[in-house]
TINUTI-234725 format. One record per residue (C-alpha): residue in one letter; residue number from 1; x negated, y negated, z negated. Coordinates in Angstrom, 3 decimals, decimal comma. Layout:
<pts>
+------+------+----------+----------+----------+
! resn ! resi !       xx !       yy !       zz !
+------+------+----------+----------+----------+
!    a !  NUM !        X !        Y !        Z !
...
+------+------+----------+----------+----------+
</pts>
This chain:
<pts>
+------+------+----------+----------+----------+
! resn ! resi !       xx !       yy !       zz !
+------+------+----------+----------+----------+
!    x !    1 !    0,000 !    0,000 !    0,000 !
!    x !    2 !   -3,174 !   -2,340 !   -1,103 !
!    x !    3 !   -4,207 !   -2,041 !    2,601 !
!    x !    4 !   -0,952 !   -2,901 !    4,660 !
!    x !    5 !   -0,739 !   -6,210 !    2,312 !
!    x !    6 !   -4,457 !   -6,754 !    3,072 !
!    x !    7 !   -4,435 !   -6,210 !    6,512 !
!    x !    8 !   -0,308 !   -7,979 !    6,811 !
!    x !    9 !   -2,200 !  -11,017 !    5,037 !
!    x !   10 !   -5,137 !  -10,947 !    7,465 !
!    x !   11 !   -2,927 !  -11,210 !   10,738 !
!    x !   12 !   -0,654 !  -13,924 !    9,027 !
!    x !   13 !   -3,992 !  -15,931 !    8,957 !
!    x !   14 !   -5,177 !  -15,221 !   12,195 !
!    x !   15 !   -2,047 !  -16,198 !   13,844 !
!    x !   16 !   -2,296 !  -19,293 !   11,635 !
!    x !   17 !   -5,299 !  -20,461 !   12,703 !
!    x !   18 !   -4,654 !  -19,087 !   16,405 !
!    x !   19 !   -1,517 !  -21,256 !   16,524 !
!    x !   20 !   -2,880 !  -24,242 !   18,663 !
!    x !   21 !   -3,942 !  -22,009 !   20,955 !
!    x !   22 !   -0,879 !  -19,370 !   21,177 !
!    x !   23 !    1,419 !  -22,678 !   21,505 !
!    x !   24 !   -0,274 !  -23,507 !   25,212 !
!    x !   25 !    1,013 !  -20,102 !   25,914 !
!    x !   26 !    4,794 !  -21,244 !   25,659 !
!    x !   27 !    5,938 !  -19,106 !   22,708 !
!    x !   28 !    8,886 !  -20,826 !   20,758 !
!    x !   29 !    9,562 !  -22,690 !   25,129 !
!    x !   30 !   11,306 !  -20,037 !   26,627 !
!    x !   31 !   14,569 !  -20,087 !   28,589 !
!    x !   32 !   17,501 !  -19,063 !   26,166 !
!    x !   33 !   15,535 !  -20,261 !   22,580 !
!    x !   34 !   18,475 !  -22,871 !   21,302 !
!    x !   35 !   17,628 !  -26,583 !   20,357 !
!    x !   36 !   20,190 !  -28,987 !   19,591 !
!    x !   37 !   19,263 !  -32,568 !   18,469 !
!    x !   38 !   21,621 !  -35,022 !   16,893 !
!    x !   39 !   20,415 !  -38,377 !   15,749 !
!    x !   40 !   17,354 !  -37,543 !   13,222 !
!    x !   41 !   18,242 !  -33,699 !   12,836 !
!    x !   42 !   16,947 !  -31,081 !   15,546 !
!    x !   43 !   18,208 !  -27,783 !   15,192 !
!    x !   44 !   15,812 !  -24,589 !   16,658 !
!    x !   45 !   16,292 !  -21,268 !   16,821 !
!    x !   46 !   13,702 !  -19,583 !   19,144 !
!    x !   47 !   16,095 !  -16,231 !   19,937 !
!    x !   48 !   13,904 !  -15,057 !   22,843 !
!    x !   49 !   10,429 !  -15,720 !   21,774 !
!    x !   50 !   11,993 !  -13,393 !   18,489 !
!    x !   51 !   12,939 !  -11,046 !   21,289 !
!    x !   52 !    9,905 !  -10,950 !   23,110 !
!    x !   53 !    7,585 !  -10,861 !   19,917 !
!    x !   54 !   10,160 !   -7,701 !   18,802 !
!    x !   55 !    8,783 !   -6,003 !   21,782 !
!    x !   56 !    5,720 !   -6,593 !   21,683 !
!    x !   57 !    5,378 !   -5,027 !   18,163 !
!    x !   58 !    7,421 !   -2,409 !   19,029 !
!    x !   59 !    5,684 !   -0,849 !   21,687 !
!    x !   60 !    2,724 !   -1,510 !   19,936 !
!    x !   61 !    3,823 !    0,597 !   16,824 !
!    x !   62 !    5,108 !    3,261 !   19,323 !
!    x !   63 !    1,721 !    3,407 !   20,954 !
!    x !   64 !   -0,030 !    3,628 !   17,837 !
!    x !   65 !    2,561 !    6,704 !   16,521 !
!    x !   66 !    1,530 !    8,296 !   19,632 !
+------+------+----------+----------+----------+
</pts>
């Protein structure tokens, strides 16, 4: 259990720091993510970027069951 937190804890910081760089990729700018802005308030909710990330996990989990 010690290592999944370890290792969960190191790829939450390297996405942290990664961040600047990821963003130039369009994550969180895809077609169907929702953003609604109303005076001062903006309202986001990134659905497809979730989707595509959920993937992208997924197969890599199934590739690493394999």
């Amino acid at each position: 259990m010690t290592r999944i937190l370890i290792l969960l804890g190191a790829l939450i910081l390297a996405v942290g720091l990664l961040w600047p760089y990821l963003s130039q990729l369009g994550l969180g700018r895809l077609p169907g993510d929702i953003v609604i802005e109303r005076g001062n308030t903006t309202f986001y909710f990134p659905i497809m970027t979730c989707i595509l990330i959920s993937l992208v996990f997924s197969l890599v989990l199934w590739v690493a069951n394999r």
